[in-house]
mmCIF file of the N, C-alpha and C atoms, coordinates in Angstrom:
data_MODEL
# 
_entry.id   MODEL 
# 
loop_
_atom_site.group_PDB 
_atom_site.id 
_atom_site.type_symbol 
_atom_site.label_atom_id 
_atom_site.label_alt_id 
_atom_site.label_comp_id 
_atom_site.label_asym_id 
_atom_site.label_entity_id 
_atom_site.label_seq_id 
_atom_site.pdbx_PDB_ins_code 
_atom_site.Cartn_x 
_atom_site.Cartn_y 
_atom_site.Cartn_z 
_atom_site.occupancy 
_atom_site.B_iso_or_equiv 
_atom_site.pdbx_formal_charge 
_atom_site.auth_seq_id 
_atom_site.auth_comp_id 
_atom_site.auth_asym_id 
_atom_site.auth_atom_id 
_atom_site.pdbx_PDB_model_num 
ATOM 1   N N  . UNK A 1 1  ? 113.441 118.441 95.690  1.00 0.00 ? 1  UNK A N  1 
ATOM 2   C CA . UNK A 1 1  ? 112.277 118.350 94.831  1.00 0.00 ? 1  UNK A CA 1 
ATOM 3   C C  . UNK A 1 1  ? 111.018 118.281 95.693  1.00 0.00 ? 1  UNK A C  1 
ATOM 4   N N  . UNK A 1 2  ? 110.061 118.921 95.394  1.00 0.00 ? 2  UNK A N  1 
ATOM 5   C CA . UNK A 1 2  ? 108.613 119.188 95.925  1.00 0.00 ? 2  UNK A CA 1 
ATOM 6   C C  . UNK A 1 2  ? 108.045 117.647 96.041  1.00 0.00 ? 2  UNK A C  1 
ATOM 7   N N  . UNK A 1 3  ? 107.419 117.164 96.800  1.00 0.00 ? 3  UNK A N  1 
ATOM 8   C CA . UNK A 1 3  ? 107.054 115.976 96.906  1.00 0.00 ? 3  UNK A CA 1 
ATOM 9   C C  . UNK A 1 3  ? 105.366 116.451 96.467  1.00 0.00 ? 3  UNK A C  1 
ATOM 10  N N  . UNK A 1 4  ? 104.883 115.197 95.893  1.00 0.00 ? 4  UNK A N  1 
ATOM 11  C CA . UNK A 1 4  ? 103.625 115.372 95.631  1.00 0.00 ? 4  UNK A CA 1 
ATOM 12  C C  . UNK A 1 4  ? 102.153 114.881 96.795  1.00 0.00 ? 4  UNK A C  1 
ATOM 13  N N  . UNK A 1 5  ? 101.110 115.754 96.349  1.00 0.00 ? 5  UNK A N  1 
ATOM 14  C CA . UNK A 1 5  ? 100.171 114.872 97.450  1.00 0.00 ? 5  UNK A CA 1 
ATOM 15  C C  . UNK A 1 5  ? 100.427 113.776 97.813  1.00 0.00 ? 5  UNK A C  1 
ATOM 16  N N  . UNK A 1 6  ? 100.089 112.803 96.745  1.00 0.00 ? 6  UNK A N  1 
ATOM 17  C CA . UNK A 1 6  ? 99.472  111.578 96.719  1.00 0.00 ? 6  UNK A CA 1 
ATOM 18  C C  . UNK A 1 6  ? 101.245 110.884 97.820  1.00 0.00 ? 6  UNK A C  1 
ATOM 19  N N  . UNK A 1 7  ? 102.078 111.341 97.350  1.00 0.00 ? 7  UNK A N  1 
ATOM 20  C CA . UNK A 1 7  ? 103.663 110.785 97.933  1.00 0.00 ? 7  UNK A CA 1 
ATOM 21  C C  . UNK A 1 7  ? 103.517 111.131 99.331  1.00 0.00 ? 7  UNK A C  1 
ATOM 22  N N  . UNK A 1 8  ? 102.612 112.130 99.788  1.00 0.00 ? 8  UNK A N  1 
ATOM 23  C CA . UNK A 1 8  ? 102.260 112.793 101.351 1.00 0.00 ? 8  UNK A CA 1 
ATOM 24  C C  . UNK A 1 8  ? 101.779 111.672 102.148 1.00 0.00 ? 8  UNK A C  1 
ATOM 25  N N  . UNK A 1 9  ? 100.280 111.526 101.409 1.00 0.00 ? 9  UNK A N  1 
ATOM 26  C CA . UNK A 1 9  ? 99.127  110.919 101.815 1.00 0.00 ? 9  UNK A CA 1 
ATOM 27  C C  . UNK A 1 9  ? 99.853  109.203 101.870 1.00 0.00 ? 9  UNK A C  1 
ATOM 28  N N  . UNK A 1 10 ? 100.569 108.501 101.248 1.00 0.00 ? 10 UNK A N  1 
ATOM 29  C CA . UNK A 1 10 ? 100.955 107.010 101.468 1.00 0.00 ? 10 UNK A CA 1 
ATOM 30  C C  . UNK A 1 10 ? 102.122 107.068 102.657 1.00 0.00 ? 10 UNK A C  1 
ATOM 31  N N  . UNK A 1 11 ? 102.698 108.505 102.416 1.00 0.00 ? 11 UNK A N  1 
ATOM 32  C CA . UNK A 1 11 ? 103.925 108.634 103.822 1.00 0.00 ? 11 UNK A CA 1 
ATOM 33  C C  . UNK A 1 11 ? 103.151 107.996 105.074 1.00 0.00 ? 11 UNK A C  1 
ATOM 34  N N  . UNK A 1 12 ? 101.763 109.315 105.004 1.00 0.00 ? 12 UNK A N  1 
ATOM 35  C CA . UNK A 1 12 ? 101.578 108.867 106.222 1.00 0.00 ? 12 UNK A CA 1 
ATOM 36  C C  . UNK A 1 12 ? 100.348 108.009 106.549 1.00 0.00 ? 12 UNK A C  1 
ATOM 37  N N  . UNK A 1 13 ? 99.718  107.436 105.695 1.00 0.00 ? 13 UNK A N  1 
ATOM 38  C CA . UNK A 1 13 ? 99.301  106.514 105.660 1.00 0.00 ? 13 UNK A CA 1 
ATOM 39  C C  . UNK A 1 13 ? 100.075 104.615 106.183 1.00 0.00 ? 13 UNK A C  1 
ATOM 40  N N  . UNK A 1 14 ? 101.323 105.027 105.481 1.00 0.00 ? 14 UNK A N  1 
ATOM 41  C CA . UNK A 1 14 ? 102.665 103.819 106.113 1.00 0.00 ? 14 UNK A CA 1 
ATOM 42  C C  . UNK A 1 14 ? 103.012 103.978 107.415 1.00 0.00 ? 14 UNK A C  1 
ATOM 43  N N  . UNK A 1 15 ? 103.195 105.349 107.748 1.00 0.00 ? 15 UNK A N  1 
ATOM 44  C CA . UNK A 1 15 ? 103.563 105.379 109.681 1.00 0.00 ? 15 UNK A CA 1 
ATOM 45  C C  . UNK A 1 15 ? 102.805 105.062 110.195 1.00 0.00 ? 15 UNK A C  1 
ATOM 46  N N  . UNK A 1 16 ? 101.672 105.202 109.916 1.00 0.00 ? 16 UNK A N  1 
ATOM 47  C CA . UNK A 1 16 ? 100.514 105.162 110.912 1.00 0.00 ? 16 UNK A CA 1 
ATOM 48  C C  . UNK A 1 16 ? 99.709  103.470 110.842 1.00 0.00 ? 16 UNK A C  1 
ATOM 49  N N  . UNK A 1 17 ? 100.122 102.763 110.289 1.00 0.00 ? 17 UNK A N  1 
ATOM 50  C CA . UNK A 1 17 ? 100.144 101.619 110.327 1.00 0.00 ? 17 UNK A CA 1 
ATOM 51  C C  . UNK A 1 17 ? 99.316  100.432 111.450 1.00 0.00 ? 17 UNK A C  1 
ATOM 52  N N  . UNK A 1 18 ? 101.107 100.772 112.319 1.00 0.00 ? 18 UNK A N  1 
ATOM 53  C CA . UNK A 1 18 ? 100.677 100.287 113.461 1.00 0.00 ? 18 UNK A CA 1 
ATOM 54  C C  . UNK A 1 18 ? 100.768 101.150 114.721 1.00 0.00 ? 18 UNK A C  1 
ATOM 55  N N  . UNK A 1 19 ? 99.872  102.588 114.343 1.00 0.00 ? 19 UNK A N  1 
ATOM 56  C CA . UNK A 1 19 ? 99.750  103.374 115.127 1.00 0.00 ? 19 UNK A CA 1 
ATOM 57  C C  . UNK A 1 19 ? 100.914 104.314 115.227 1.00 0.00 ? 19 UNK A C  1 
ATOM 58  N N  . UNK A 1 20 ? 100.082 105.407 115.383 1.00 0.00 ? 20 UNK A N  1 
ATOM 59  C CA . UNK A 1 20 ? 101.508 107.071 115.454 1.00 0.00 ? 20 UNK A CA 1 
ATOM 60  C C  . UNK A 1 20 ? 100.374 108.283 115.905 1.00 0.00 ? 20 UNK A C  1 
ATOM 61  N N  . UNK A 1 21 ? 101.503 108.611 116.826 1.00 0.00 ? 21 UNK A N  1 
ATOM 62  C CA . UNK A 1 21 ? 100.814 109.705 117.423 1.00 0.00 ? 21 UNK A CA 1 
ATOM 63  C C  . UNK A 1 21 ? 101.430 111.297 116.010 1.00 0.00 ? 21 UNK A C  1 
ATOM 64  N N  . UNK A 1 22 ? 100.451 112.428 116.140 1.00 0.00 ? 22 UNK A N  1 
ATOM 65  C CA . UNK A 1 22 ? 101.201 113.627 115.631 1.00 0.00 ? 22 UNK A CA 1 
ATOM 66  C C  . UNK A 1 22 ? 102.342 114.111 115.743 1.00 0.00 ? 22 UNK A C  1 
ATOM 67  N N  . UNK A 1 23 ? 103.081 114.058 116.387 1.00 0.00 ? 23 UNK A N  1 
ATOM 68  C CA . UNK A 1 23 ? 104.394 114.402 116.659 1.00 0.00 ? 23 UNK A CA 1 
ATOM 69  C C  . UNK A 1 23 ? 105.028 113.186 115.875 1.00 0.00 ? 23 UNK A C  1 
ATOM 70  N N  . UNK A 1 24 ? 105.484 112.109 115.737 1.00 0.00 ? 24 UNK A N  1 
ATOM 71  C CA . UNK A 1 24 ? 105.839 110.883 114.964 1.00 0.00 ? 24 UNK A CA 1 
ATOM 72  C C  . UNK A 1 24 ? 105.211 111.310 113.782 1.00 0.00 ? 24 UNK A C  1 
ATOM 73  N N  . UNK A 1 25 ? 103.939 111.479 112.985 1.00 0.00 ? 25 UNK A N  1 
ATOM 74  C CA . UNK A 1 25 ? 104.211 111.585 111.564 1.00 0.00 ? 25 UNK A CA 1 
ATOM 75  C C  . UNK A 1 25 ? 104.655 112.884 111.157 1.00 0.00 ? 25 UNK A C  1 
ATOM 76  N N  . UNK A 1 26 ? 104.735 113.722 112.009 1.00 0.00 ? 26 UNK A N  1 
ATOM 77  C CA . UNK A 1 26 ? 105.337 115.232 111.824 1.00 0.00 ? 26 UNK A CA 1 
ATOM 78  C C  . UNK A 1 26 ? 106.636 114.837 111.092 1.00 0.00 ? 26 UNK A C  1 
ATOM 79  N N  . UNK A 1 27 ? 107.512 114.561 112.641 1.00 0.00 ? 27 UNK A N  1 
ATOM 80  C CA . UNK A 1 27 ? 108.659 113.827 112.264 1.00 0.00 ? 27 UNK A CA 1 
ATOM 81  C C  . UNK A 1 27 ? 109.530 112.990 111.185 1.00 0.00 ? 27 UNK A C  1 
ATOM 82  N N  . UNK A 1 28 ? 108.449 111.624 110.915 1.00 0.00 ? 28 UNK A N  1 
ATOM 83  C CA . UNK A 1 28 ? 108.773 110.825 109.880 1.00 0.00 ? 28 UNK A CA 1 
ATOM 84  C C  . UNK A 1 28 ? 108.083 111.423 108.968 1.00 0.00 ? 28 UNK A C  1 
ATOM 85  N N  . UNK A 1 29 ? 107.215 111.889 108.168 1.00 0.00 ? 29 UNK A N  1 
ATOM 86  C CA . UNK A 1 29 ? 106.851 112.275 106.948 1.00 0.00 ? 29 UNK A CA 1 
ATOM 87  C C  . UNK A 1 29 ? 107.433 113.602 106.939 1.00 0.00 ? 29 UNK A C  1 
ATOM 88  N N  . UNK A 1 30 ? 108.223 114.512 107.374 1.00 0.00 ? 30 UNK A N  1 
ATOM 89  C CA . UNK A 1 30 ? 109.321 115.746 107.310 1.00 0.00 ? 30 UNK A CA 1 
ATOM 90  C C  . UNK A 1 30 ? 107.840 116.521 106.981 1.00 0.00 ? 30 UNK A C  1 
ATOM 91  N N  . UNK A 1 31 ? 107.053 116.973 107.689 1.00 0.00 ? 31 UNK A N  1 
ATOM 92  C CA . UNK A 1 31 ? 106.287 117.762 108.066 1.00 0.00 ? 31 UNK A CA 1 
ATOM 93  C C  . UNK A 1 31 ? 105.983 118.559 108.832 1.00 0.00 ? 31 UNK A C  1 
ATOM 94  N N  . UNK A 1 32 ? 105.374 119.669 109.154 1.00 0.00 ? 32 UNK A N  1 
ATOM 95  C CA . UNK A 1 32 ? 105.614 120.613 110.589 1.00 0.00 ? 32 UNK A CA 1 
ATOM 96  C C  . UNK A 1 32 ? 104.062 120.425 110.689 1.00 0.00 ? 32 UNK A C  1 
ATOM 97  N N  . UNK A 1 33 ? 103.564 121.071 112.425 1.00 0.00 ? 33 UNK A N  1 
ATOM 98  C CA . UNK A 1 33 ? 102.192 120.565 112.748 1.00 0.00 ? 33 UNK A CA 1 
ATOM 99  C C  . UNK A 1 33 ? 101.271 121.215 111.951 1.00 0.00 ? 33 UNK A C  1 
ATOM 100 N N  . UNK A 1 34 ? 101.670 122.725 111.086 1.00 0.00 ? 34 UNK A N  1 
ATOM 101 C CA . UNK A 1 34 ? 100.593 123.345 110.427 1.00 0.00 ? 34 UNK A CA 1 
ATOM 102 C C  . UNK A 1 34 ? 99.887  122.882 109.189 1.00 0.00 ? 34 UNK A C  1 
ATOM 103 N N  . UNK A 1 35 ? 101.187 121.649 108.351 1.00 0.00 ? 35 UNK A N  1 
ATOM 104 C CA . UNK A 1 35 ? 101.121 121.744 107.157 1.00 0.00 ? 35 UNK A CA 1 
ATOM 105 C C  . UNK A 1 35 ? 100.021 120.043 107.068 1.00 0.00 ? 35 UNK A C  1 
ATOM 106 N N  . UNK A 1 36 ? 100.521 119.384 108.696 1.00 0.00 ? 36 UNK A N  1 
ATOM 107 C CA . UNK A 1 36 ? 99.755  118.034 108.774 1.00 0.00 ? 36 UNK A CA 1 
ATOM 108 C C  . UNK A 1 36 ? 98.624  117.814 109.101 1.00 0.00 ? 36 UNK A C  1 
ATOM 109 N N  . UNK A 1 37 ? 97.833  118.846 109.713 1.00 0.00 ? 37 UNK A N  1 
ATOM 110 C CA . UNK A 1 37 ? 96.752  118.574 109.866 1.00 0.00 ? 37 UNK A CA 1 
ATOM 111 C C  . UNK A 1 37 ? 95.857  118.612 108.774 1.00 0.00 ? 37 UNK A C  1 
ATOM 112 N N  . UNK A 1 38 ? 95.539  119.445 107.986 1.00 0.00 ? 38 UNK A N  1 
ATOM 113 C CA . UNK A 1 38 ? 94.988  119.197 106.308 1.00 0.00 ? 38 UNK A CA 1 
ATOM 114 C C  . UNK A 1 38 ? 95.307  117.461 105.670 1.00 0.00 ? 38 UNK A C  1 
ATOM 115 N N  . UNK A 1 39 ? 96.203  117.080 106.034 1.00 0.00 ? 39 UNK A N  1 
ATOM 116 C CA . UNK A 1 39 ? 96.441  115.698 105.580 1.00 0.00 ? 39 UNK A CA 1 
ATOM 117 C C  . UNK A 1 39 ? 95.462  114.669 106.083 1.00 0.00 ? 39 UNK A C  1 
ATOM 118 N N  . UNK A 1 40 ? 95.814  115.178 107.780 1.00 0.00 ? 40 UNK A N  1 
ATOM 119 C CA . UNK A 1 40 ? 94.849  113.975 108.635 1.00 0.00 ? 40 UNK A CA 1 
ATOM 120 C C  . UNK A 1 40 ? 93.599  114.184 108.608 1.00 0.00 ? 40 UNK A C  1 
ATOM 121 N N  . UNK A 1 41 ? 92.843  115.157 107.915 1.00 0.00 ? 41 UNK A N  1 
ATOM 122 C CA . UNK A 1 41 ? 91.716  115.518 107.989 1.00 0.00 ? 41 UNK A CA 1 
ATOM 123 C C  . UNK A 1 41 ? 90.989  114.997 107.037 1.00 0.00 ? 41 UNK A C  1 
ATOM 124 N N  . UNK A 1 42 ? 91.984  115.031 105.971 1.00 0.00 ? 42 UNK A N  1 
ATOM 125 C CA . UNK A 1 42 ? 91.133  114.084 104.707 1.00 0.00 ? 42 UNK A CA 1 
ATOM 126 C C  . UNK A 1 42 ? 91.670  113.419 104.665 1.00 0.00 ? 42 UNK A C  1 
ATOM 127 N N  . UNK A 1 43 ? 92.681  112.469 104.957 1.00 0.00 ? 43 UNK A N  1 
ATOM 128 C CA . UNK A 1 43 ? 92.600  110.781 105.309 1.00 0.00 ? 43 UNK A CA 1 
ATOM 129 C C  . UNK A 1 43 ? 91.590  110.189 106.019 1.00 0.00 ? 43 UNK A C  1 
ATOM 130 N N  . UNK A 1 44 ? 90.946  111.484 106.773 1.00 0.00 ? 44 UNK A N  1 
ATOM 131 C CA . UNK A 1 44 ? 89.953  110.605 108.180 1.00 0.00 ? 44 UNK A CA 1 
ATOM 132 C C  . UNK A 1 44 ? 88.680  110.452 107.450 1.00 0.00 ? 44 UNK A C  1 
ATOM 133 N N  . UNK A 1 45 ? 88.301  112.047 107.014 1.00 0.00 ? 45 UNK A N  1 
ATOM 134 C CA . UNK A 1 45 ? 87.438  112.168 106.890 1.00 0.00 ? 45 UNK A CA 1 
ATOM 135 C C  . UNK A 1 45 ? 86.871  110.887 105.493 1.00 0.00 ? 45 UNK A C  1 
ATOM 136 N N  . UNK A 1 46 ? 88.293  110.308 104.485 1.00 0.00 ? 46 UNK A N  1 
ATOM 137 C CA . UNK A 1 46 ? 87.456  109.751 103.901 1.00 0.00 ? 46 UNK A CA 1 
ATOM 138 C C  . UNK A 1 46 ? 87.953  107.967 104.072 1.00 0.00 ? 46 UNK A C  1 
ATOM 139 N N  . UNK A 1 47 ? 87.844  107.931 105.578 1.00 0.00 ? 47 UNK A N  1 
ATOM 140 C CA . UNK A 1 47 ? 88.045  106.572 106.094 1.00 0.00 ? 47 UNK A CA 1 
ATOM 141 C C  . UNK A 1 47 ? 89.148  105.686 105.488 1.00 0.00 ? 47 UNK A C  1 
ATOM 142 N N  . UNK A 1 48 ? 90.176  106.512 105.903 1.00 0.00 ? 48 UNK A N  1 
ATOM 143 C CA . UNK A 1 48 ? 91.410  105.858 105.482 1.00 0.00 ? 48 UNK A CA 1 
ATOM 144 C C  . UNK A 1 48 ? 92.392  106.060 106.572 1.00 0.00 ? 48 UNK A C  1 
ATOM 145 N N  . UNK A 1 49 ? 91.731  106.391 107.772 1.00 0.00 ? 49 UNK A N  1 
ATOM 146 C CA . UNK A 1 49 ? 92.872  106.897 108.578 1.00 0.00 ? 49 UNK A CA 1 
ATOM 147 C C  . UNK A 1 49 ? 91.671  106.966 109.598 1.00 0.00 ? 49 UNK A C  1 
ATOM 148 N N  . UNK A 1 50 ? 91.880  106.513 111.358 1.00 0.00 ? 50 UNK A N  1 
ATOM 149 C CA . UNK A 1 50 ? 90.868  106.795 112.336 1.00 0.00 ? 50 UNK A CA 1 
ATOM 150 C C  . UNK A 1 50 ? 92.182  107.053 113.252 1.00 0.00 ? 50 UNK A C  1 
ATOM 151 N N  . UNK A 1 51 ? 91.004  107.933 114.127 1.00 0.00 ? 51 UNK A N  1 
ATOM 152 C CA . UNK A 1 51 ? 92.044  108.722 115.200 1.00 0.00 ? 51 UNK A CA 1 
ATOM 153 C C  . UNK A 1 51 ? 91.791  107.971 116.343 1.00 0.00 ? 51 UNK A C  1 
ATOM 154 N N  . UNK A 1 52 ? 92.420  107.643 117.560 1.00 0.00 ? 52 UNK A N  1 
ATOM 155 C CA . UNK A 1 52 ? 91.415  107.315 118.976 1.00 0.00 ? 52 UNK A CA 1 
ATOM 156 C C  . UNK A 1 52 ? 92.038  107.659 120.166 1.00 0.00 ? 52 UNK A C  1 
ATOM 157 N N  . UNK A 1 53 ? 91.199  108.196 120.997 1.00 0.00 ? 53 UNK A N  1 
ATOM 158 C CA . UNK A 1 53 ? 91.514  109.162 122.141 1.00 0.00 ? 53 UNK A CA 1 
ATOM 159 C C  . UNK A 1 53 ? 92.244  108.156 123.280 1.00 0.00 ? 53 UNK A C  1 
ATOM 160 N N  . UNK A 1 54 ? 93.321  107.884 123.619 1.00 0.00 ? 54 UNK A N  1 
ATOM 161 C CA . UNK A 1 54 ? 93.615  107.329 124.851 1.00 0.00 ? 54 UNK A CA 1 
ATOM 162 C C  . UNK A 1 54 ? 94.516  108.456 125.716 1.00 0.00 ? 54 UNK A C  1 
ATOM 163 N N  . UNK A 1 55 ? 95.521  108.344 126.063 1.00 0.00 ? 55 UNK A N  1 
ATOM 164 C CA . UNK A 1 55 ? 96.469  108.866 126.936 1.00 0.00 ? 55 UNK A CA 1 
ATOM 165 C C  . UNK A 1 55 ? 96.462  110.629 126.230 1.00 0.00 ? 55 UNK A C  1 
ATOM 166 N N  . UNK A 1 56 ? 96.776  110.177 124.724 1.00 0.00 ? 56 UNK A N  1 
ATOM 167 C CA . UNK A 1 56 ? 97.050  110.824 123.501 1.00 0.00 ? 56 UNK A CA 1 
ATOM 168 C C  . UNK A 1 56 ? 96.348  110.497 122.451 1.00 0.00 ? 56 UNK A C  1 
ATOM 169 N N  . UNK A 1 57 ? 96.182  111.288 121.165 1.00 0.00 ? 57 UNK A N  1 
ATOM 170 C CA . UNK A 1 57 ? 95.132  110.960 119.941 1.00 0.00 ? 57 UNK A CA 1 
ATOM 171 C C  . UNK A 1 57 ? 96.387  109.931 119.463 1.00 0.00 ? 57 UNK A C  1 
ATOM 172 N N  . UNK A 1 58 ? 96.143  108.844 118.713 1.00 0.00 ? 58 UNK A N  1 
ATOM 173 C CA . UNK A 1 58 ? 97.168  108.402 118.417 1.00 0.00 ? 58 UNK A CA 1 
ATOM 174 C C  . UNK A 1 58 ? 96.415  107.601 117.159 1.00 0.00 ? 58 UNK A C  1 
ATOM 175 N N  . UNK A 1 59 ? 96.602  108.066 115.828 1.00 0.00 ? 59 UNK A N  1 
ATOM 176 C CA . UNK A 1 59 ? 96.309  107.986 114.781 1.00 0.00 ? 59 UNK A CA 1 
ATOM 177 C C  . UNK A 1 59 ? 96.937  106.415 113.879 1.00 0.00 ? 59 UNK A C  1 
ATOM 178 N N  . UNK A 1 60 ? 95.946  105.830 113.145 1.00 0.00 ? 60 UNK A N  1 
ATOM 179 C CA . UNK A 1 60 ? 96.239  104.260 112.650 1.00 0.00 ? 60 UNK A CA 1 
ATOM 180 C C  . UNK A 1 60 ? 95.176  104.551 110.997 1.00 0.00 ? 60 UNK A C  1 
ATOM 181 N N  . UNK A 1 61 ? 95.955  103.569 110.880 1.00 0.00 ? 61 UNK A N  1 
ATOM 182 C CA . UNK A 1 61 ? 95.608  103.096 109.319 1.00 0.00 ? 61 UNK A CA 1 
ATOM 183 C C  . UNK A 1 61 ? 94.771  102.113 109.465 1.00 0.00 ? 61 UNK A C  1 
ATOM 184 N N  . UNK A 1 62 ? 93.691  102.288 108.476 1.00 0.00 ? 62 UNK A N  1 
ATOM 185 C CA . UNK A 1 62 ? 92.486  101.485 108.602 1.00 0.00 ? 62 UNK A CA 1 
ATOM 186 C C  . UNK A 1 62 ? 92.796  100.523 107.165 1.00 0.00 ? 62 UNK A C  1 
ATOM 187 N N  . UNK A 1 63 ? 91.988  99.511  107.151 1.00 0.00 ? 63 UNK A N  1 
ATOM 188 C CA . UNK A 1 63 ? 92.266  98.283  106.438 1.00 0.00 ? 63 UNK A CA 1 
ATOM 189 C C  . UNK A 1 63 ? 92.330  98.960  105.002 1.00 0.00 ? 63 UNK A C  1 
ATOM 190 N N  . UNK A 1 64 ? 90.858  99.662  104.377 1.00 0.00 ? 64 UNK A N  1 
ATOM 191 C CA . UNK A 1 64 ? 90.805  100.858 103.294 1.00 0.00 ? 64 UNK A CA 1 
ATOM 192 C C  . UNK A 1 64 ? 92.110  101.356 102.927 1.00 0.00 ? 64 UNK A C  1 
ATOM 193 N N  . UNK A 1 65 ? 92.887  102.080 104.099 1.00 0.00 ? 65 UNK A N  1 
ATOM 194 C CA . UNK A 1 65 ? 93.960  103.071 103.997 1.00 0.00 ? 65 UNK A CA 1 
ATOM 195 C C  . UNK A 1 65 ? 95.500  101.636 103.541 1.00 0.00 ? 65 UNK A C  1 
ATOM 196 N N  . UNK A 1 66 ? 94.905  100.977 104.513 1.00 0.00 ? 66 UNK A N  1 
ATOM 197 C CA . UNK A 1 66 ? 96.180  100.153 104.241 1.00 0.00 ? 66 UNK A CA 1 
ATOM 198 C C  . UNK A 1 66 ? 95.767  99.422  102.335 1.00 0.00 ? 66 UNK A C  1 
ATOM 199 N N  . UNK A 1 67 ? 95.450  98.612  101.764 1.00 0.00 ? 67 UNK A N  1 
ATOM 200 C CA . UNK A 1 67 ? 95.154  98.536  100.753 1.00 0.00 ? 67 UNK A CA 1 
ATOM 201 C C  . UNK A 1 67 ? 95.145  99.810  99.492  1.00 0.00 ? 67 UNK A C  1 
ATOM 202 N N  . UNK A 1 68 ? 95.195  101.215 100.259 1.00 0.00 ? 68 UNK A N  1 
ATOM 203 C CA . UNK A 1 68 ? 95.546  102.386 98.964  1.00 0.00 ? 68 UNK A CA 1 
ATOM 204 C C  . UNK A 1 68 ? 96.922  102.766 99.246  1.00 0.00 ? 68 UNK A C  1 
ATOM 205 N N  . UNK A 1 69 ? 97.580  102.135 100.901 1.00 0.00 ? 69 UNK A N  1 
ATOM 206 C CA . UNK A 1 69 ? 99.267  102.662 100.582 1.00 0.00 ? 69 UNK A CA 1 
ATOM 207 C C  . UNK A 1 69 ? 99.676  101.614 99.623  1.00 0.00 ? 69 UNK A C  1 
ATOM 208 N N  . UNK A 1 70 ? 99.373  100.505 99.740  1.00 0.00 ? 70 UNK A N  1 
ATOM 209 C CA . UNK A 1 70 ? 99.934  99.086  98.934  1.00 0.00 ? 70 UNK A CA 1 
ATOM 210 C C  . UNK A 1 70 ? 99.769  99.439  97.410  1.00 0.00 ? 70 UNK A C  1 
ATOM 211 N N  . UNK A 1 71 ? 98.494  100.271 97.211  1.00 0.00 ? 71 UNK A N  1 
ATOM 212 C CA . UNK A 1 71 ? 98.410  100.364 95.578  1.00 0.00 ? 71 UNK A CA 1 
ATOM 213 C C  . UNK A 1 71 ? 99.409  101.369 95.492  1.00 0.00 ? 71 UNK A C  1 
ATOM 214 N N  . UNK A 1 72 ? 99.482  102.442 95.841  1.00 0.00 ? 72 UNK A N  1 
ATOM 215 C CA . UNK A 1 72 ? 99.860  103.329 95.979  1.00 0.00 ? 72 UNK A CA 1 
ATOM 216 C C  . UNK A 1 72 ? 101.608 103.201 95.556  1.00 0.00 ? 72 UNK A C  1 
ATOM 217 N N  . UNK A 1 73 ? 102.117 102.335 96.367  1.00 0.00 ? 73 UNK A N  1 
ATOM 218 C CA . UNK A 1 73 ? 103.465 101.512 96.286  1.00 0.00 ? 73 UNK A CA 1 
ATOM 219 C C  . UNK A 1 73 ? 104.080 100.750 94.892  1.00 0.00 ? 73 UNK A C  1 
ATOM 220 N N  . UNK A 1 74 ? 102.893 99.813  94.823  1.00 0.00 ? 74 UNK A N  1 
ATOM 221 C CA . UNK A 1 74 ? 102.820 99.263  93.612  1.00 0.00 ? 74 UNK A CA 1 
ATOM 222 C C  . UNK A 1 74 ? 103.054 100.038 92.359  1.00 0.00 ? 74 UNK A C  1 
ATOM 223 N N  . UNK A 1 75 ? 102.317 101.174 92.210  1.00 0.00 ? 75 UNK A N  1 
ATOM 224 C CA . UNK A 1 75 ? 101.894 102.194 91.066  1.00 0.00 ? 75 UNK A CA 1 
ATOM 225 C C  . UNK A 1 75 ? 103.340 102.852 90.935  1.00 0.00 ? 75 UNK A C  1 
ATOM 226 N N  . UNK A 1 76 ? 104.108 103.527 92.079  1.00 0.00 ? 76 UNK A N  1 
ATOM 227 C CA . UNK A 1 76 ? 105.250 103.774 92.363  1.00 0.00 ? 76 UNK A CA 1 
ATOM 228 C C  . UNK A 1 76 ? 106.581 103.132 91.647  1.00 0.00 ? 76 UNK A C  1 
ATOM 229 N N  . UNK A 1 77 ? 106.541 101.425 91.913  1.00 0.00 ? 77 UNK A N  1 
ATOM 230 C CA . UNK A 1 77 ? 107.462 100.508 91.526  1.00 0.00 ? 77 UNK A CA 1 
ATOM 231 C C  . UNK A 1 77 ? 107.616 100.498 90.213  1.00 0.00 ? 77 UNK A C  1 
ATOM 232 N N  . UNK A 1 78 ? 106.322 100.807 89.571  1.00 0.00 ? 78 UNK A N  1 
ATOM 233 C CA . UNK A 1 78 ? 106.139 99.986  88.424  1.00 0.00 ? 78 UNK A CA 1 
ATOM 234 C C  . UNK A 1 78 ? 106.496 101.499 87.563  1.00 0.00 ? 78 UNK A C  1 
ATOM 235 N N  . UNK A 1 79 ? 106.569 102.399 88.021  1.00 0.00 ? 79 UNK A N  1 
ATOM 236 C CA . UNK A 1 79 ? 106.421 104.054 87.159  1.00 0.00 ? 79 UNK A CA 1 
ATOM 237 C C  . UNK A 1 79 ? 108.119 104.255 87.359  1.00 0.00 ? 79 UNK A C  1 
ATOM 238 N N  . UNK A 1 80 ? 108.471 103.942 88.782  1.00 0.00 ? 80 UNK A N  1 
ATOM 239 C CA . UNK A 1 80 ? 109.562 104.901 88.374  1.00 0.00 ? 80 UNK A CA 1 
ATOM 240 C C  . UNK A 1 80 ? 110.829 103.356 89.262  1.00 0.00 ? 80 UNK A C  1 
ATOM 241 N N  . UNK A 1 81 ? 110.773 102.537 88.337  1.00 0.00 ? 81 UNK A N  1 
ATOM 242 C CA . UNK A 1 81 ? 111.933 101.478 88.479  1.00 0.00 ? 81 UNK A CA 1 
ATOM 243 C C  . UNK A 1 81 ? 113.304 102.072 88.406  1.00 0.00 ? 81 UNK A C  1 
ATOM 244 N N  . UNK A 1 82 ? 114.183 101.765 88.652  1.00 0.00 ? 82 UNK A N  1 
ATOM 245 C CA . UNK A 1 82 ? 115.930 101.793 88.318  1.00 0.00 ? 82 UNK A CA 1 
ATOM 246 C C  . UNK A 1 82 ? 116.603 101.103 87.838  1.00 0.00 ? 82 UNK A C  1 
# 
């Protein structure tokens, strides 16, 4: 089954947590590098996601981002229980 944006955007909003480089959310969110960059671009761009240059870009969840995976989760639990 097709996963939806919003199911994209909390994937990798959750890896990136406590930090993930591109190759790691490629990986864990079952993404390839063409289809992830459109993701990280508007997570960043709307401050939910900052990048920072060390060794490697290595991409984190900002307090914003963390508080919309949590809703995000929540909204999830409560829609589609078992």
């Amino acid at each position: 089954m097709k996963r939806s944006r919003h199911e994209i955007f909390s994937k990798i909003l959750k890896i990136c947590i406590n930090g993930a480089s591109k190759t790691r959310i490629v990986y864990q969110a079952n993404l390839n590098f063409r289809t992830v960059n459109p993701y990280l671009q508007t997570l960043i761009k709307n401050n939910l996601l900052e990048a920072s240059q060390e060794d490697h870009v290595l991409y984190k969840t900002t307090k914003e981002g963390v508080d919309l995976q949590e809703t995000i989760s929540q909204v999830n639990d409560v829609l589609f229980q078992n």
